[in-house]
N, C-alpha and C positions, 0 to 999 in steps of 0.2 A: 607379442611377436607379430611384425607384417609380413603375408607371405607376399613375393614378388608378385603372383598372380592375384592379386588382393581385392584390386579395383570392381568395382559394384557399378557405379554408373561414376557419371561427370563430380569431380570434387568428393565420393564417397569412397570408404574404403573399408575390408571388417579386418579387424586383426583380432586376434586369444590369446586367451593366456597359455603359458605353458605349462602348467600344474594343473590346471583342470580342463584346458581346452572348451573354456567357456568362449564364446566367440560377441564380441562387438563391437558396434561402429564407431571409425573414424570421422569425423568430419572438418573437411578442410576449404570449403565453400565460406569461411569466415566474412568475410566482406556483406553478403546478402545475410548471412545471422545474425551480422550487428546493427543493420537498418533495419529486419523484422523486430527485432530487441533492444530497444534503445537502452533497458535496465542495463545490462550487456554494456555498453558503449561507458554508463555513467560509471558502475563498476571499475571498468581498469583505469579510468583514470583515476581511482583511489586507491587502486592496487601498489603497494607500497615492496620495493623492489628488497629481498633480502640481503644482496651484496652491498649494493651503495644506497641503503634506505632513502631512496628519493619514490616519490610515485608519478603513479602512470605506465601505462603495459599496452604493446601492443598483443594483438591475438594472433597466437601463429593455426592452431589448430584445435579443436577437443575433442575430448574420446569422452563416448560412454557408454562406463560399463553395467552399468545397473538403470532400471527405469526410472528412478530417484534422483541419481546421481551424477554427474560430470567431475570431468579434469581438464580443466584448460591450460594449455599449454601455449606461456607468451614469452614477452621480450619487455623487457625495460624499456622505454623509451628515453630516458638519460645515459644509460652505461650498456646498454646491448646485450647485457644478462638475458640468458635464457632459464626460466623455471617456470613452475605448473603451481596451479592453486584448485582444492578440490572445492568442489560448491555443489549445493543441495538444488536441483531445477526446479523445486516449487517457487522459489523465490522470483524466477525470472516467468510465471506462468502467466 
């Protein structure tokens, strides 16, 4: 859950969950994460779209919840499908 009051600074955001009220950040600054990350960039365009199995993705936003871990959340860039894909951040260190 995001509360309306959410916002942390410019592009951040924290949201929790609701069963435990574990609290963490959004991040929606995507543009400057995928030039600091170029793994990042190469990634979704092998991201393989579940609706109309074509690949390629844009980056809408990710959240992470664990120090380990992310969910990024994109877009098809063939069919405009929106879904998330979870990924381990050692990969992209």
């Amino acid at each position: 859950m995001i509360p309306r009051d959410s916002r942390v600074t410019d592009g951040e955001y924290k949201a929790f969950c609701k069963g435990c009220r574990y609290s963490f950040p959004i991040h929606m600054d995507v543009e400057g994460f995928t030039r600091s990350q170029p793994d990042v960039a190469y990634w979704l365009k092998g991201m393989r779209c579940p609706a109309c199995l074509k690949t390629g993705a844009m980056l809408d936003f990710r959240v992470q919840p664990s120090v380990r871990g992310a969910i990024y959340f994109v877009t098809c860039a063939a069919c405009q499908h929106p879904f998330f894909e979870k990924s381990s951040l050692e990969a992209f260190e």
